[in-house]
PANUMAR-113339 format. One line per field, with one value per residue (C-alpha): residue in three letters; x, y, z. Coordinates in Angstrom, 3 decimals, m for minus. Each point is the difference from the previous one (the first is absolute). Example, Ala and Ser with C-alpha at 12.3 -4.5 7.8 and 13.67 -1.06 7.14 Angstrom:
// residues 2
aa ALA_SER;
c1 12.300_1.370;
c2 m4.500_3.440;
c3 7.800_m0.660;
END
This chain:
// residues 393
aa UNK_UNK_UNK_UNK_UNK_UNK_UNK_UNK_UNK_UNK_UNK_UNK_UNK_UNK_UNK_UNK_UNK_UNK_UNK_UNK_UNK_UNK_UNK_UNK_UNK_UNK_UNK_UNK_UNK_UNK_UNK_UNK_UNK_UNK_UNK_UNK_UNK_UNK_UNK_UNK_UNK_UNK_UNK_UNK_UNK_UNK_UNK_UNK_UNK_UNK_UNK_UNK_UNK_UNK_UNK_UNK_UNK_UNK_UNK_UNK_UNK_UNK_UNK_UNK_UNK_UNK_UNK_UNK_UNK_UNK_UNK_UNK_UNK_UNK_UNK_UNK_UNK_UNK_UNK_UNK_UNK_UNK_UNK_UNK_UNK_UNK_UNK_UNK_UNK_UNK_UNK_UNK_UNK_UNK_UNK_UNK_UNK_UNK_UNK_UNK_UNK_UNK_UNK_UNK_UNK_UNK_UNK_UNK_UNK_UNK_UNK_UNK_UNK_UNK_UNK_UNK_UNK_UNK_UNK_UNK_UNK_UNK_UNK_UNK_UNK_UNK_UNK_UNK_UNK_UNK_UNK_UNK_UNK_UNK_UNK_UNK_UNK_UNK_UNK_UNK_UNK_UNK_UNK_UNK_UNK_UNK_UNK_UNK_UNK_UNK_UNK_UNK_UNK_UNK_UNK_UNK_UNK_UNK_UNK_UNK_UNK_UNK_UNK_UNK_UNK_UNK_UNK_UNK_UNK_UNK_UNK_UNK_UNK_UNK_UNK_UNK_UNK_UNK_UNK_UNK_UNK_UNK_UNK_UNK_UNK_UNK_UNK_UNK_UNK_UNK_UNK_UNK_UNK_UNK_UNK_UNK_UNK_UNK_UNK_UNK_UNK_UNK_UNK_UNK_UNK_UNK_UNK_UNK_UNK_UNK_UNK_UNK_UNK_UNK_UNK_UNK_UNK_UNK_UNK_UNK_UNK_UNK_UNK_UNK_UNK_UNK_UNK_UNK_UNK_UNK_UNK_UNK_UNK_UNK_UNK_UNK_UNK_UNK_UNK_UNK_UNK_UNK_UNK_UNK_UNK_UNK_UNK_UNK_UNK_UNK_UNK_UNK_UNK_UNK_UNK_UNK_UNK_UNK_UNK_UNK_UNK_UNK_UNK_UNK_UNK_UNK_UNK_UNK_UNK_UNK_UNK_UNK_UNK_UNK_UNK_UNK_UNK_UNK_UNK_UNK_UNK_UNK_UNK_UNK_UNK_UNK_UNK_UNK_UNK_UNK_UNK_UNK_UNK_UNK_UNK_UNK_UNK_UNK_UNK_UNK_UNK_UNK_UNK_UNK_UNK_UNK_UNK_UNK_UNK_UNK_UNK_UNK_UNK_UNK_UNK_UNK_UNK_UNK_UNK_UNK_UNK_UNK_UNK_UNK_UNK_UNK_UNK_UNK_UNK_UNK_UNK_UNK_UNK_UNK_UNK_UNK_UNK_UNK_UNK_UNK_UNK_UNK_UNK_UNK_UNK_UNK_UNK_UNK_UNK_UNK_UNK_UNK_UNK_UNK_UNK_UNK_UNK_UNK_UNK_UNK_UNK_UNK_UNK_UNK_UNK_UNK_UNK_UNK_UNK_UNK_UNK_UNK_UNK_UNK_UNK_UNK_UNK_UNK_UNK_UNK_UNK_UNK_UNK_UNK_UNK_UNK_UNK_UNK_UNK_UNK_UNK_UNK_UNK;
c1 29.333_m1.682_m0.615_0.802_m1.335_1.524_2.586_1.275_3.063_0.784_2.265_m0.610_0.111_m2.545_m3.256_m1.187_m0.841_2.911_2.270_m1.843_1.690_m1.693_2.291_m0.019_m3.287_0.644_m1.057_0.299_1.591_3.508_m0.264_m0.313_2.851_2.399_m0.410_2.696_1.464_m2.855_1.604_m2.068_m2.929_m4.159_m1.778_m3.627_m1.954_m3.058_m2.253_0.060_0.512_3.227_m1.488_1.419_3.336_3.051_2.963_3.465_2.526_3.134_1.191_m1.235_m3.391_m1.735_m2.669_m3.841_m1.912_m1.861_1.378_3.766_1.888_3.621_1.866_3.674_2.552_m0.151_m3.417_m3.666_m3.340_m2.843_m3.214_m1.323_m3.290_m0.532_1.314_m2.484_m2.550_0.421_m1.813_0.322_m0.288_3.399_1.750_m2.234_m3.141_m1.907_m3.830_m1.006_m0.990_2.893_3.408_1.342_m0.030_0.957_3.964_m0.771_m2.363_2.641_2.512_m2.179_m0.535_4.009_0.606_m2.211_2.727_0.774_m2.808_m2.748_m2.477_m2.652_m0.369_m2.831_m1.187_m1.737_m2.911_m0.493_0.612_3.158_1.477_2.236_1.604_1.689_m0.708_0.677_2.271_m0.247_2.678_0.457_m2.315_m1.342_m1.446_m3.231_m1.530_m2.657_m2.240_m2.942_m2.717_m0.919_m0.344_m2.433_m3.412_m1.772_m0.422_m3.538_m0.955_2.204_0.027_3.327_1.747_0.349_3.134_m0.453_2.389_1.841_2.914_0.196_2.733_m0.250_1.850_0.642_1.339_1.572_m1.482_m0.297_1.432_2.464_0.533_2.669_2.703_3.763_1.743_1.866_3.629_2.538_0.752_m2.611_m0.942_m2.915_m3.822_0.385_m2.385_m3.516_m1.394_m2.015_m1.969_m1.062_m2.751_m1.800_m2.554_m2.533_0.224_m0.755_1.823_m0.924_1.207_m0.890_m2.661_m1.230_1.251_3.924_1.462_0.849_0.018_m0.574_1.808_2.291_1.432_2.495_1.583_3.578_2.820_m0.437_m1.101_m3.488_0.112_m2.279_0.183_m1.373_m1.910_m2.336_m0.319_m3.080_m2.225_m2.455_m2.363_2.590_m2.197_0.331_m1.386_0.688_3.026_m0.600_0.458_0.165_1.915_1.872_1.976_1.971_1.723_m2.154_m0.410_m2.095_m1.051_m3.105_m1.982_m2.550_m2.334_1.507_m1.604_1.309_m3.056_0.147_2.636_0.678_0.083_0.270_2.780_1.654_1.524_2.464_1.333_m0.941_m1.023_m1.258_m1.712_m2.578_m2.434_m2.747_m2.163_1.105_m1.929_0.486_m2.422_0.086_2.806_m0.152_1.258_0.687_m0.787_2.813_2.205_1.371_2.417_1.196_0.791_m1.964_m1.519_m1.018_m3.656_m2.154_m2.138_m2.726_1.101_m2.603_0.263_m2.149_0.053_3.196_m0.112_0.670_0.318_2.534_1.455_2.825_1.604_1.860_m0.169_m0.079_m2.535_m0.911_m3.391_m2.325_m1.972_m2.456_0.433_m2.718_0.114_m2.168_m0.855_m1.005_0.446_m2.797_0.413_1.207_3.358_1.789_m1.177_1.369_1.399_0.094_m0.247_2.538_2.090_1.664_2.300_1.729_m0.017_0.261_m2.389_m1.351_m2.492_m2.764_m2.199_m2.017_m0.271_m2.388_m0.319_m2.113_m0.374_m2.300_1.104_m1.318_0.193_3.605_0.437_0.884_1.925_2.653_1.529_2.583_2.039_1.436_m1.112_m3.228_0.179_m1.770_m2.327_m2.068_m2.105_0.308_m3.535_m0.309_m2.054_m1.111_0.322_2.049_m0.685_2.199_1.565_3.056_0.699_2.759_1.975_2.435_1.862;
c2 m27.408_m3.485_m2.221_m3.556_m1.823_m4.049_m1.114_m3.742_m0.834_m2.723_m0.915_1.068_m3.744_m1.267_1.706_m2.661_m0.312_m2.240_2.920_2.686_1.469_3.196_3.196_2.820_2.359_3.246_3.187_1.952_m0.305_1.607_m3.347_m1.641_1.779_m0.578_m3.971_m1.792_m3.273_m1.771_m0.154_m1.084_m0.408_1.091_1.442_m0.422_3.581_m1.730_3.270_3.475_2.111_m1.765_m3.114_m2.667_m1.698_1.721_m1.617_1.358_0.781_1.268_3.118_3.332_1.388_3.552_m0.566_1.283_m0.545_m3.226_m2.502_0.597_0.478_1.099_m1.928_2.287_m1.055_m3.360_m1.563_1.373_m1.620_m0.210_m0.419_m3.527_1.012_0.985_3.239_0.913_0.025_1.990_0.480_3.236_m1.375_m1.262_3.600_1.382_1.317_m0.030_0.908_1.758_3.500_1.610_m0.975_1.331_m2.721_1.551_m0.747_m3.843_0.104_1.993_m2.660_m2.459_1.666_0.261_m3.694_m1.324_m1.635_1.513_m1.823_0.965_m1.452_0.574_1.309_m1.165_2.688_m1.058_0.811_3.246_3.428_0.786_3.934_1.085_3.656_m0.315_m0.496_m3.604_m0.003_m2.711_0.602_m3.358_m2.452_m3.144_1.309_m1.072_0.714_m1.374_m0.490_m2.025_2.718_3.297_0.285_2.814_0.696_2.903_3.018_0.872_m3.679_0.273_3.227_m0.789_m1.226_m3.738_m1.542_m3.787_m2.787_0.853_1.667_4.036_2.292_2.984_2.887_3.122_2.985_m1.312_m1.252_m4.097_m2.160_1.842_m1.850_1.491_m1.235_0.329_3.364_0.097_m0.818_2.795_0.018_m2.583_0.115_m2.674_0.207_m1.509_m2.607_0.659_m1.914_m3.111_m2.980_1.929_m0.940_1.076_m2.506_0.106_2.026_3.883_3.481_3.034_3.179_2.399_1.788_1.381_3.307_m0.945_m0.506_m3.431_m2.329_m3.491_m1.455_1.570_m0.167_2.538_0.675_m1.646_1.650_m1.754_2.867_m0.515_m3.850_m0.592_m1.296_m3.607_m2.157_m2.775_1.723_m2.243_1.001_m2.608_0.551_3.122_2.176_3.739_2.607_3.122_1.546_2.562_m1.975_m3.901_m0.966_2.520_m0.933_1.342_m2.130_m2.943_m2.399_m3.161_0.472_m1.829_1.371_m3.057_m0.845_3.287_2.159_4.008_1.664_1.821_2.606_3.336_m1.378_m3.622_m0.842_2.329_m1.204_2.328_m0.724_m3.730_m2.264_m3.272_m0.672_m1.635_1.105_m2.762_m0.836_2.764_2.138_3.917_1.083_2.926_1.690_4.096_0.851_m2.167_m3.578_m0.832_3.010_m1.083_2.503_m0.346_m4.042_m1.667_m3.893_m0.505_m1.858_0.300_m2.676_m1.404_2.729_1.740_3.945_1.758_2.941_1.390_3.976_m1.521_m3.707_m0.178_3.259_m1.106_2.760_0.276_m3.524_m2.684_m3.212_m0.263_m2.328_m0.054_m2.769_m2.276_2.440_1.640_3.451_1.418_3.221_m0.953_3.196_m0.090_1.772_3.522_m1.281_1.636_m0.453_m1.310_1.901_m2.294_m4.263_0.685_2.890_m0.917_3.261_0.255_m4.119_m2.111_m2.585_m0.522_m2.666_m0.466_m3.328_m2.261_2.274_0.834_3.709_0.873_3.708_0.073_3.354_3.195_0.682_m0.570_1.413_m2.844_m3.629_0.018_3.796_1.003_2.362_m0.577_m3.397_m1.322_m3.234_m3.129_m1.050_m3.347_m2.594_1.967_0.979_3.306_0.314_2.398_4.040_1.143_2.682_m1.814_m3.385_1.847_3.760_1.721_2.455_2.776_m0.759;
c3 30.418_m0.309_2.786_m0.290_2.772_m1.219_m2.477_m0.990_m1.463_m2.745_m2.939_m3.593_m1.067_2.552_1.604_1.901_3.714_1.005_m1.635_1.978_2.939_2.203_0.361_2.256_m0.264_m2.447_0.659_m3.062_m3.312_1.022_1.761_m2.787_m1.713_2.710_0.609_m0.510_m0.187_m2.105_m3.271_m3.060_2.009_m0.113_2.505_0.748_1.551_1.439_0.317_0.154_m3.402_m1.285_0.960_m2.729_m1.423_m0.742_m1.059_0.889_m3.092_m0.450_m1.762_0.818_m0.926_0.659_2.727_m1.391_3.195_m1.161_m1.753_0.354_3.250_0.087_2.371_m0.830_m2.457_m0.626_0.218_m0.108_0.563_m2.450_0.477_m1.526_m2.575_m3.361_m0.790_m2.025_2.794_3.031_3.266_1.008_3.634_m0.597_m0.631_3.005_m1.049_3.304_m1.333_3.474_m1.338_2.439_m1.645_m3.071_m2.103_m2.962_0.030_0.531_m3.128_m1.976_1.340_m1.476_m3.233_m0.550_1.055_m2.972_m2.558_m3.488_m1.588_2.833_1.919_2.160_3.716_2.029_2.758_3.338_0.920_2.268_0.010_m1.497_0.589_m2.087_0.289_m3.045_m3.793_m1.323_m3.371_m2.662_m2.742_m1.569_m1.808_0.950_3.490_1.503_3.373_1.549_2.673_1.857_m1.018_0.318_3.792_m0.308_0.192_m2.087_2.174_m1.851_1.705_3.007_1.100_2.325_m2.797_1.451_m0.830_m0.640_0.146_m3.054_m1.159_0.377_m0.766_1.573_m1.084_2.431_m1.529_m3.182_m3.566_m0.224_m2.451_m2.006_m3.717_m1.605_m3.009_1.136_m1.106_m3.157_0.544_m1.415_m3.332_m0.579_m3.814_0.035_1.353_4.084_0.079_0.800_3.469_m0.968_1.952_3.341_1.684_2.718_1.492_3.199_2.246_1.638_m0.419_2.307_0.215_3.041_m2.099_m3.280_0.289_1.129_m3.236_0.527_m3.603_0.899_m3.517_m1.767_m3.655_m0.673_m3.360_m0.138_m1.906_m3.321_m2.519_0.449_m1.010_3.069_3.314_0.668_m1.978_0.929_3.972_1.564_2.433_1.434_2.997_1.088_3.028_m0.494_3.096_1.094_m2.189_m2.324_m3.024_0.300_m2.995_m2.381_m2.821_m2.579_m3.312_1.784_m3.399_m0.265_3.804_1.052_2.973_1.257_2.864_1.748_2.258_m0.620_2.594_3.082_m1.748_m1.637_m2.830_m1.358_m3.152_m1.910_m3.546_m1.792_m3.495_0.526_m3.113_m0.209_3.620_1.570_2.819_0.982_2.659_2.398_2.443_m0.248_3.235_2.279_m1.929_0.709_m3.533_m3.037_m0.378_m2.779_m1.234_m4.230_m0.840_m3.729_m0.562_m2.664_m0.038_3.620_0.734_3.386_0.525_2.532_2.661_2.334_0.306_2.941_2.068_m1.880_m1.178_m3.055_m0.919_m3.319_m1.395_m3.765_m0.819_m3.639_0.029_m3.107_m0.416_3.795_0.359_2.939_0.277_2.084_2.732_2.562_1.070_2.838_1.448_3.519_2.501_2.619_3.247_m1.762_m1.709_m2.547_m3.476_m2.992_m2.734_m3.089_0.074_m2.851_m1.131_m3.228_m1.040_m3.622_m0.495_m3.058_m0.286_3.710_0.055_2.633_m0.456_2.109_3.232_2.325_1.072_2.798_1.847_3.432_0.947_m1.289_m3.651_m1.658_m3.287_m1.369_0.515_m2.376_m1.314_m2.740_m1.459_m3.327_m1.763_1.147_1.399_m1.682_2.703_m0.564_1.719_2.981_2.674_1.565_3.162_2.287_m0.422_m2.906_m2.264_m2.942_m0.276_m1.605_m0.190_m1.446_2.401_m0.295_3.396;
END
């Protein structure tokens, strides 16, 4: 329940101080529902989480928790603000770290109207002990900043003044079309114009299981999932893969951090997308995972301390460019397999990149089986036996 500590009362036609009158204090928003008496009237919440205008209508409406108020069966209140962006303050996201906040974000999420909008999260430490679902277009989230501080820096793990969503026992963001209808003949639309902006997801550790973003495979006969999904300055630690995504077209991965993980982003059967000026640190296994897919470009990303930094599998016209790899493991760590593993591809490119090895010899930066690779422009530094080298594995 949400505590409103002040209201004022005035007509619709005038908002003006000689129009204002002060009403009894309420308590919560059953409160609100209940009052009486005040037809065709706004009230004004001075603080606390519902703190704003909301204007008092007729007809019934369905209450969601933020924005609309049910008040029985012939009025409601609604919030005054534009629909299309929410606070999640308003449907009760608290940001302590001990609530569950995740039904007041998934309130939030469902309030957005048909044509969507965008929800702006608080800063602090958000738990959540369920998944968030997206299943409609048009949805953007986003935060203050990361609120997160690289463990390899910060061995606590500091968590800043930004925006963290914590996830305890469950996957994170769950993006995933509507199910076919019955006896649906046409293609369901694929998700489009989701984005994801600034700010932290954490798991409870790399081993757990725990995805932090999701893209699961709708039921439209393989016509795809989303198109266009955006991710810009997203935070990934501690869940065994940050990102995985399957029938993910035209996605664009930028200024992201995937680190601190099992693994960083997995693509499967995803054409046409973009990964650029994102950090892949610290991961225990694979940097990037391409599984089939063709068209995709990496860009201007930074790979180190991964077993392996990019492995495309049976894969068509994926380019790596302008991107630095580094071997790095002082102090005994593991060693890396392969900087890239490029397994039964059609026309992977590699240009522009830096490869450097400081741990013992690696046989070399960039392996294949099948097609060899075109490799050009790129430097090689440090202990390896070949720049390329076919394998068998």
């Amino acid at each position: 329940m949400k505590t409103i500590r002040r209201i004022l009362l005035c007509s619709t036609a005038l908002f003006a101080a000689t129009s204002l009158c002060t009403a009894n204090t309420l308590l919560t928003f059953s409160e609100l529902s209940d009052l009486s008496g005040i037809s065709d009237h706004k009230i004004a919440i001075q603080t606390g989480s519902a703190g704003g205008i909301w204007l008092r209508q007729s007809g019934q409406a369905e209450s969601n928790g933020g924005t609309v108020i049910s008040g029985g069966d012939d009025f409601h209140w609604r919030r005054q603000c534009d629909p299309g962006r929410l606070d999640a303050r308003w449907f009760g996201v608290r940001a302590d770290g001990l609530h569950d906040d995740s039904p007041a974000l998934q309130a939030a999420i469902d309030a957005l109207p048909p044509e969507g909008g965008k929800i702006l999260l608080p800063a602090g430490r958000m738990l959540c002990k369920t998944s968030l679902t997206i299943n409609r277009s048009f949805v953007t989230i986003e935060g203050t900043n990361c609120g997160l501080i690289s463990k390899h820096f910060e061995p606590g793990g500091e968590v800043g003044k930004g925006s963290l969503l914590f996830f305890s026992g469950c996957d994170g963001i769950v993006i995933q079309p509507p199910p076919k209808l019955k006896n649906q003949k046409k293609r369901p639309p694929r998700l489009g114009g989701i984005s994801l902006r600034e700010f932290g997801i954490s798991g409870t550790g790399k081993q757990n299981g725990q995805v932090g973003i999701v893209v699961k495979k709708g039921d439209n006969w393989n016509w795809g999932s989303t198109d266009g999904l955006m991710l810009d300055r997203i935070y990934c630690i501690e869940l065994t893969w940050a990102a995985d995504m399957t029938f993910a077209d035209m996605t664009v991965v930028t200024g992201c951090w995937l680190s601190e993980c099992g693994n960083g982003l997995r693509l499967r059967r995803c054409v046409y997308n973009l990964i650029t000026d994102t950090c892949f640190a610290d991961n225990d296994g694979i940097g990037i995972l391409i599984e089939s897919g063709k068209g995709s470009g990496i860009s201007n990303s930074v790979f180190v301390r991964n077993k392996v930094g990019i492995i495309v599998e049976k894969a068509e016209n994926i380019r790596v460019t302008g991107s630095i790899f580094d071997a790095d493991h002082a102090g005994g760590k593991r060693q890396d397999e392969a900087m890239i593993k490029s397994i039964e591809n059609k026309g992977l490119l590699v240009t522009g990149s830096n490869f450097q090895n400081r741990q013992e010899m690696m046989n070399a930066a960039i392996m294949y089986k099948g097609n060899t690779p075109t490799v050009a422009g790129c430097s090689f530094l440090g202990n390896f036996t070949n720049q390329t080298a076919a394998t068998n594995e």
